[in-house]
C-alpha positions in Angstrom: -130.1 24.6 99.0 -127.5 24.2 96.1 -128.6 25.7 92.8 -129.8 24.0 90.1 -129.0 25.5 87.2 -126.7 24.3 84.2 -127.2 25.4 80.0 -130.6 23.6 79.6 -132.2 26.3 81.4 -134.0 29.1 79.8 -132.1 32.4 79.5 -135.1 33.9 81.4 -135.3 31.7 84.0 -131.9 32.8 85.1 -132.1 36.4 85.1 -132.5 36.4 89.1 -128.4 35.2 89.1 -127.6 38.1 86.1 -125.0 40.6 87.4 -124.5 42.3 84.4 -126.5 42.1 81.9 -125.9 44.8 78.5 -126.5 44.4 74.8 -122.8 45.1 73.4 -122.1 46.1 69.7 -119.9 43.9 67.2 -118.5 45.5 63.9 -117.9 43.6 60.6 -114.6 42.4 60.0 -114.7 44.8 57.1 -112.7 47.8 56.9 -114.9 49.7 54.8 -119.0 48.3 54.3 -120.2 50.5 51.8 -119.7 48.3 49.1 -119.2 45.1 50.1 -120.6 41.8 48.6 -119.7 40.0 51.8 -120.0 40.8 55.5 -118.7 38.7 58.1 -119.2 39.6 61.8 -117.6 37.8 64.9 -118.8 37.7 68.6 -115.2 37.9 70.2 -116.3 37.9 73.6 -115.9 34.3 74.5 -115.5 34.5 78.2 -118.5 35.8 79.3 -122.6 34.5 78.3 -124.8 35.3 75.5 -127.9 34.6 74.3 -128.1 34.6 70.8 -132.1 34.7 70.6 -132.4 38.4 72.4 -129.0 39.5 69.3 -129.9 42.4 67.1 -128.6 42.7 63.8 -128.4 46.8 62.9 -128.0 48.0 59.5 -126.9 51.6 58.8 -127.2 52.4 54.8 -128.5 54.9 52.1 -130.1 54.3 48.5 -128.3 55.9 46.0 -127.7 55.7 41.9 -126.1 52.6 40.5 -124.5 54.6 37.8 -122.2 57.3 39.8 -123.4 56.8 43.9 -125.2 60.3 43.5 -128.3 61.2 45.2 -131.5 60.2 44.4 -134.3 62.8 43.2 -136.9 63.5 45.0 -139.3 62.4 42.4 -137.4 58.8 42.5 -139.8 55.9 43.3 -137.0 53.6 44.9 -136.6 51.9 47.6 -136.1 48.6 49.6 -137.6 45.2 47.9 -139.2 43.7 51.3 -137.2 44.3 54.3 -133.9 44.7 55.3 -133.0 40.9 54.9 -133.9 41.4 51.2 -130.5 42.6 51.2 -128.7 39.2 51.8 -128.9 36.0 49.6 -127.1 33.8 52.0 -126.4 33.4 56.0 -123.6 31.5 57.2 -123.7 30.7 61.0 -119.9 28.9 62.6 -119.5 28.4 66.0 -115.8 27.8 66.9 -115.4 27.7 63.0 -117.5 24.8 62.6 -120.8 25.4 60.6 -123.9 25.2 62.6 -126.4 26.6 59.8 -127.0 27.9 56.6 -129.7 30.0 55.3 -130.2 30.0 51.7 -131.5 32.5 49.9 -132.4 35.0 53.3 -134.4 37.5 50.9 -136.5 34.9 49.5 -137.1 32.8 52.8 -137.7 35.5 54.3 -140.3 37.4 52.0 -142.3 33.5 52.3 -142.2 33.9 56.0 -142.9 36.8 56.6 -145.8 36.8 54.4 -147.1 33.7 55.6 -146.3 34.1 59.3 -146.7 37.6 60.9 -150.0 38.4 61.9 -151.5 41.6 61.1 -150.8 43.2 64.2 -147.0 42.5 64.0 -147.0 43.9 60.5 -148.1 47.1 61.5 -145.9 47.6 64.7 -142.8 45.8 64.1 -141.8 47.5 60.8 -138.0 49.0 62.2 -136.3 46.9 59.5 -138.9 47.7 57.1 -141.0 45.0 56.5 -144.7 45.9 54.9 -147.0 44.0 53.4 -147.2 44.7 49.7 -150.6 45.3 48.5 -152.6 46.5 45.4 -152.6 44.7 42.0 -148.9 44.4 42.1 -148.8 45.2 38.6 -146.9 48.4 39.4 -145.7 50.8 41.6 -145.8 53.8 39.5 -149.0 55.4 40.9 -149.5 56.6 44.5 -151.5 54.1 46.8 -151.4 51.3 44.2 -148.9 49.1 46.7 -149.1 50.8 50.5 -145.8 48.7 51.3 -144.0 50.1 48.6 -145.0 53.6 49.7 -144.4 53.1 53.2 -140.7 51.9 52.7 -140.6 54.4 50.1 -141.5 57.5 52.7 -138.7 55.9 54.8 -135.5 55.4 52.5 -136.6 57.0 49.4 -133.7 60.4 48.2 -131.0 58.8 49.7 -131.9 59.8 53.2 -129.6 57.8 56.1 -131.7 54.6 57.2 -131.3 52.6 60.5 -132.3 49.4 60.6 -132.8 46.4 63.4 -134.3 43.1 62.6 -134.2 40.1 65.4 -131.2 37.5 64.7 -133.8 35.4 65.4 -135.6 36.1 62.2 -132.9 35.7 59.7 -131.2 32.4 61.5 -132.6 29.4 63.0 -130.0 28.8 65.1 -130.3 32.1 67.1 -134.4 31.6 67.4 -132.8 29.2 70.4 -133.6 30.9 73.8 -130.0 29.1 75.4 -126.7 30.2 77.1 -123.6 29.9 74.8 -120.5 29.9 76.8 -116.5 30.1 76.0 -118.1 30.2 71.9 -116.8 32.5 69.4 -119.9 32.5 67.0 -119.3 34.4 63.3 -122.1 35.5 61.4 -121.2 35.8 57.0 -123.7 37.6 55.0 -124.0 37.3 51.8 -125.5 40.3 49.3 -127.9 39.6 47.2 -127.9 41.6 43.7 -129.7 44.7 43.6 -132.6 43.4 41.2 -133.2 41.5 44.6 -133.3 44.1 46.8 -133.8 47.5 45.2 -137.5 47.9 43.4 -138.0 51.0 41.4 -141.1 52.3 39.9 -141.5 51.7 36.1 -142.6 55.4 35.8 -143.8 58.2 38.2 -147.4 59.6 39.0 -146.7 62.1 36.7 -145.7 60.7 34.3 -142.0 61.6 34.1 -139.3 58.6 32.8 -138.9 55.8 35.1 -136.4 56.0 38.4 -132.6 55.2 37.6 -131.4 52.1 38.4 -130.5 52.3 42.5 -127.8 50.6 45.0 -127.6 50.0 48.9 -124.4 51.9 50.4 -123.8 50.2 53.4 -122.2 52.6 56.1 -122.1 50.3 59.1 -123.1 47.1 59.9 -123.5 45.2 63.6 -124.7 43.2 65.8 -125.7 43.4 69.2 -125.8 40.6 71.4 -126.2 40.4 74.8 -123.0 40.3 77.2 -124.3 38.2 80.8 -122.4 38.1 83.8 -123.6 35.3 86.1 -123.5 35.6 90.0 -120.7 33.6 91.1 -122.7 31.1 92.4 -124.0 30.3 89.6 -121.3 30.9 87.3 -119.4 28.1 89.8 -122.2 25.9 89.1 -122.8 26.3 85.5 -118.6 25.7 85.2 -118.8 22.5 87.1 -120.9 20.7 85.1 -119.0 21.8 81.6 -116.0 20.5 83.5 -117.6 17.5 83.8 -118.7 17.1 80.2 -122.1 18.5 79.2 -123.9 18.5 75.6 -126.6 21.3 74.7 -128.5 20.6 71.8 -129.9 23.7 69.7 -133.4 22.6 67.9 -134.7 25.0 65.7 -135.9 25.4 62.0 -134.1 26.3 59.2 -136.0 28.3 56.6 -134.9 28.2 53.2 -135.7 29.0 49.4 -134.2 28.3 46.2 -135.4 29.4 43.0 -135.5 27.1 39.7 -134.0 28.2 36.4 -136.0 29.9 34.1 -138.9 27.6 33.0 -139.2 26.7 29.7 -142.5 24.8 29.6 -146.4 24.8 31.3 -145.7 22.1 33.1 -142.6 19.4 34.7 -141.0 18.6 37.9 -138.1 20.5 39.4 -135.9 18.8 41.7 -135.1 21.1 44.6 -132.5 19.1 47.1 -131.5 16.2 48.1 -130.9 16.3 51.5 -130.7 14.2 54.8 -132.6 16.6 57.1 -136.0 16.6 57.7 -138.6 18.3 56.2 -141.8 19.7 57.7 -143.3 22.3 55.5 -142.8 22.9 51.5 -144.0 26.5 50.4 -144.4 27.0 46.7 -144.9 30.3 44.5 -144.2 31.6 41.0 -142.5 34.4 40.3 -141.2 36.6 37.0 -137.4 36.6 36.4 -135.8 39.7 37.6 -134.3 41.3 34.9 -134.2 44.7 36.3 -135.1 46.8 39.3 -138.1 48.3 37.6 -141.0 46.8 38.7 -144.2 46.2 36.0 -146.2 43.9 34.7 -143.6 41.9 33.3 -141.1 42.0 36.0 -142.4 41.9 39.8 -140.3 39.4 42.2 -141.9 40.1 44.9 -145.2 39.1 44.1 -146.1 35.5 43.8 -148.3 35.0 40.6 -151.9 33.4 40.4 -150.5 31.2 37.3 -151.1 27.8 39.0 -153.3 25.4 36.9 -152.6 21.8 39.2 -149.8 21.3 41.6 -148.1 18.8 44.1 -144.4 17.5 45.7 -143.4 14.5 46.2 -141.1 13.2 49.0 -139.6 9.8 48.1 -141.9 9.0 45.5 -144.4 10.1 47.9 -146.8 12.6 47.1 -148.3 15.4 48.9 -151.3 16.0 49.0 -152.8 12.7 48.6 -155.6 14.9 46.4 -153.2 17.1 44.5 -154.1 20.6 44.0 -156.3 21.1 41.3 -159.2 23.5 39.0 -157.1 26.4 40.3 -158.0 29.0 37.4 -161.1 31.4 37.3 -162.1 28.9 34.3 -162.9 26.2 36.0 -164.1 27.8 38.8 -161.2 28.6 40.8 -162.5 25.9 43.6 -158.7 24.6 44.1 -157.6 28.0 45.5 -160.2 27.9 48.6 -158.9 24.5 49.7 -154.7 25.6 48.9 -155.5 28.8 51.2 -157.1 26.8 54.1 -153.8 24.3 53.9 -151.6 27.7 54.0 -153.7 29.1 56.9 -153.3 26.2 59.1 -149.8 25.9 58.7 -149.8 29.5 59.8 -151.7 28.6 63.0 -150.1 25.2 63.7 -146.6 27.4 64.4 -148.2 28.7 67.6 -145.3 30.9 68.6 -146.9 33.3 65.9 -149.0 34.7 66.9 -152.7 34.3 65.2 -152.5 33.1 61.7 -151.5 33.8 58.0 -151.1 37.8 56.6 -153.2 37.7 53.3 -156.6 38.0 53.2 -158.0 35.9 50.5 -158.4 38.1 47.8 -154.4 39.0 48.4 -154.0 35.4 47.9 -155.8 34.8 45.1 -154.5 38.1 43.4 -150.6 38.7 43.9 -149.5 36.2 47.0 -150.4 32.8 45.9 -148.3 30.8 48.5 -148.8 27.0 47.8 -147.9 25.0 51.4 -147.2 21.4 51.4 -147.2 19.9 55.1 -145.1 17.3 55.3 -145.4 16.7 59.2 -147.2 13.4 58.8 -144.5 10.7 57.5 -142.6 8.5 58.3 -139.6 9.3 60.7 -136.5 9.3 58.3 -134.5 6.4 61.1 -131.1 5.9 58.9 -130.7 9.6 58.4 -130.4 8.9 54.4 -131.0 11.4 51.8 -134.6 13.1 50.6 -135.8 14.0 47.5 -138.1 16.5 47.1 -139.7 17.2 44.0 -142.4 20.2 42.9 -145.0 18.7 39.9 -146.4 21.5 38.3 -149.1 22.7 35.6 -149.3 26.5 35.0 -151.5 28.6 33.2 -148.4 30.7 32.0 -144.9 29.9 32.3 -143.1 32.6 30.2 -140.0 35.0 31.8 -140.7 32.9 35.6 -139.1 30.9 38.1 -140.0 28.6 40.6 -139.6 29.5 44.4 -139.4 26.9 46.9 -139.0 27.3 50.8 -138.0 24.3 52.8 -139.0 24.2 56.6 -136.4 22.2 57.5 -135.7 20.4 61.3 -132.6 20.7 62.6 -130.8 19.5 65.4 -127.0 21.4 66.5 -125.2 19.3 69.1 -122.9 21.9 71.3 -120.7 19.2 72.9 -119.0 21.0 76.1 -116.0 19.1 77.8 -113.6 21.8 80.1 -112.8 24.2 77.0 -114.2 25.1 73.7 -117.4 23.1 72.5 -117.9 20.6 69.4 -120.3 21.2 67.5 -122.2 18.4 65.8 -125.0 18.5 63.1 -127.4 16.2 62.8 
């Protein structure tokens, strides 16, 4: 019975015809990491199979003074903003040199997701690259227990004590989230950092009392990634060959998540124009944040939490606005009955993405108090046919607008065409 396998098939399907099968380590390009503002990191190993959704990217790195790279004190409340992705501000994905994705603004996209999407069971076992829930009044960190995330990243990278982290390819890049063979691809990975107001949060003073922490600084001391290295039976590799000898295209669907972040806003209320782009949209997640001047985390200066300031809000798409009954009466004065109908629209986004497990990670009152995610489905429209350009637009009426910014996180569909013919691939975006 001849085999039927070729690229279409799952990656899991085919480990009855894996020989070899071995996660293998790839280095930055970098000399020296420890501080970089750009990491770039190539899977060289063209000849042989991977799958880029069961890659690992590891991050080996220390917290340490901004001022002279000396030690932090023990009394020090510093430590990682939200995860080990906080650390980048951009994700470049090429294959053969030819772009396949870009993720803008990684930290950002992936506090949104993270706080919209992982379950609370996932949150609380899955936290090797550090990701917690932050909790409390997010006013401050200063005082012990006021923010259990902050305190549990803080017991784990606080005095400049070596870290290790992993965090799934998968959940930084769209592209890798494809469980697919590549083949005969050499696939490069450039990470962009993010500045240290993005990723470092220090407390604004101690529990007891002393002067705030110094300003901190990630020192990177090795950066990877592991990927898998497959070795196909050689039936299988035989027929796998044939049919790229004979011209085969693999396309990779997946979703791009991405943020960008307005300039500072100068009034209550007014549109902001996020992109204009020709891909196609499926959910819009709005929040409010303060501008981060500084690592030190207060009152006036949290980026991590996404305010409660919302008076009235909706997008438009086209001209066309979403939702059809914008979101309204938002405030405590007038009842806050807008925030009960915003949360059920974020919850069943949450739940309509059924490879995540079981819903949203924010209880209401996290909502309402320090996480006030605004999602804008956009599944129901009109199929965009001629491929022309969108543009999205966030209308918005706040309570308070002073020292904040707008953060917007685009769901985006995507569709990478991986256009086999005898040697290296094309890749085509559509």
């Amino acid at each position: 019975m001849p085999l039927e396998l070729d690229l279409e098939s799952s990656a899991k399907s085919m480990a009855g015809f894996f020989s070899e099968y071995e996660l293998v380590e790839h280095r930055t390009n970098n000399e020296s990491v420890l501080e970089s503002s750009i990491f770039t990191i190539v899977l060289k190993n063209s000849s042989d199979y991977t799958n880029l959704s069961e890659s690992y990217l590891q991050v080996n790195f220390r917290l340490v003074k901004e001022a002279d790279n000396a030690n932090l004190g023990a009394a020090d409340r510093t430590t990682l903003a939200n995860g080990i992705s906080s650390m980048f501000s951009r994700l470049t994905v090429r294959v053969n040199g030819q772009v396949s994705e870009v993720v803008e603004r990684c930290d950002l996209a992936s506090l949104v997701r993270g706080t919209v999407l992982y379950s609370q069971d996932y949150a609380q076992n899955a936290t090797n690259f550090f990701w917690y829930k932050n909790t409390g009044s997010m006013a401050s960190v200063s005082a012990v227990n006021d923010n259990a995330g902050f305190d549990s990243r803080l017991a784990r990278t606080g005095q400049s004590l070596k870290c290790s982290a992993f965090i799934a390819m998968s959940e930084l890049s769209g592209f890798c989230s494809v469980d697919k063979l590549l083949v005969n691809q050499e696939v490069s990975f450039e990470f962009t950092k993010s500045q240290s107001s993005e990723h470092i949060m220090a407390a604004a003073a101690v529990p007891d009392g002393a002067a705030a922490a110094p300003a901190g600084k990630m020192l990177v001391d090795r950066m990877s990634i592991w990927s898998p290295r497959i070795v196909l039976e050689p039936s299988a590799d035989l027929t796998i060959k044939k049919s790229i000898s004979s011209g085969l295209s693999s396309p990779f669907n997946f979703h791009n998540w991405s943020s960008y972040v307005s300039p500072t806003l100068t009034s209550a209320q007014g549109t902001y124009r996020v992109i204009t782009t020709s891909e196609e949209v499926d959910y819009v997640y709005v929040g409010v944040r303060k501008v981060t001047n500084s690592q030190l985390i207060s009152a006036a200066n949290n980026p991590q939490a996404m305010l409660q300031l919302w008076q009235s809000c909706e997008i438009s798409l086209n001209g066309r606005r979403y939702p059809l009954t914008r979101y309204n009466n938002m405030q405590a004065a007038a009842g806050s009955v807008g925030l009960a109908r915003a949360y059920n629209a974020l919850v069943k986004s949450a739940n309509d993405k059924t490879d995540y497990s079981n819903g949203v990670n924010l209880t209401f009152d996290e909502f309402k108090n320090n996480q006030t995610i605004l999602c804008f489905d956009l599944t129901a429209k009109a199929f965009n046919w001629s491929k022309s350009q969108s543009t999205i637009e966030v209308h918005y009426d706040l309570s308070d607008y002073a020292n904040s910014q707008l953060v917007v996180t685009l769901v985006s569909k995507k569709n990478v065409m991986v256009n086999y013919s005898g040697g290296q691939a094309v890749i085509v975006t559509a």
